[in-house]
N, C-alpha and C positions, 0 to 999 in steps of 0.2 A: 351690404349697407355701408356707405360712408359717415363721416364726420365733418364739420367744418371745425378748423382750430385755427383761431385769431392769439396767437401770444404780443404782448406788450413788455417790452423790456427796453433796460438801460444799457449804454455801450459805449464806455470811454467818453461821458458824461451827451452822449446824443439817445434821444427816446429812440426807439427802435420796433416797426409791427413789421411781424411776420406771418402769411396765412397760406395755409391749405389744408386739402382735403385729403382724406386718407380712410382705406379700408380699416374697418374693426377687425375683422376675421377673430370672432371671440375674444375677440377683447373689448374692456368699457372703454367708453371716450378718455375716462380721465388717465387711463393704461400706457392709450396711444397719444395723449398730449404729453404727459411726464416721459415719454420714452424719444418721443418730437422735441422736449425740452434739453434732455440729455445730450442731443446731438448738436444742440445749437449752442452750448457751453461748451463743448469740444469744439467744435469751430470757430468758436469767437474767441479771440485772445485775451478779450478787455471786457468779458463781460461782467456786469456788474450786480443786477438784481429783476426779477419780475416784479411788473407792475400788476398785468392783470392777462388773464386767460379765460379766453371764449371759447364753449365748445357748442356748436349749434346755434350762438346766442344767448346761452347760458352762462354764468360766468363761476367758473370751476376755481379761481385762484388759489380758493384756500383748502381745497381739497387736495391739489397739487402740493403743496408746500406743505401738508400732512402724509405726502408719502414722499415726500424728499426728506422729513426730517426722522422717518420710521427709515427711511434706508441707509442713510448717515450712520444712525447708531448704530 
């Protein structure tokens, strides 16, 4: 089973979407977005903030941002 993940972010003050599809393989969508997310703050040098994340059409934002700030701690 896949996922769709539409992220929405900010990047050296340009709006920024970025999407694709990705296996679950046991994991939940919000797993494999927050882990999608991870990688695009390593790569970006100037990244600044999510706006809004889409998984399926759903929109997960603030469930992401509640395991960003449990993994922080």
């Amino acid at each position: 089973m896949t996922v769709l993940i539409v992220i929405h972010y900010i990047s050296n003050d340009n709006k920024v979407m970025q999407r694709g599809s990705f296996p679950l393989r046991g994991k939940s969508k919000e797993q494999v977005a927050y882990e999608w997310l991870r990688q695009i703050k390593r790569e970006m040098p100037y990244y600044e903030e999510v706006e809004k994340i889409l998984a399926d059409g759903e929109d997960i934002t603030d469930l992401i941002k509640k395991l960003e700030n449990t993994n922080i701690n």
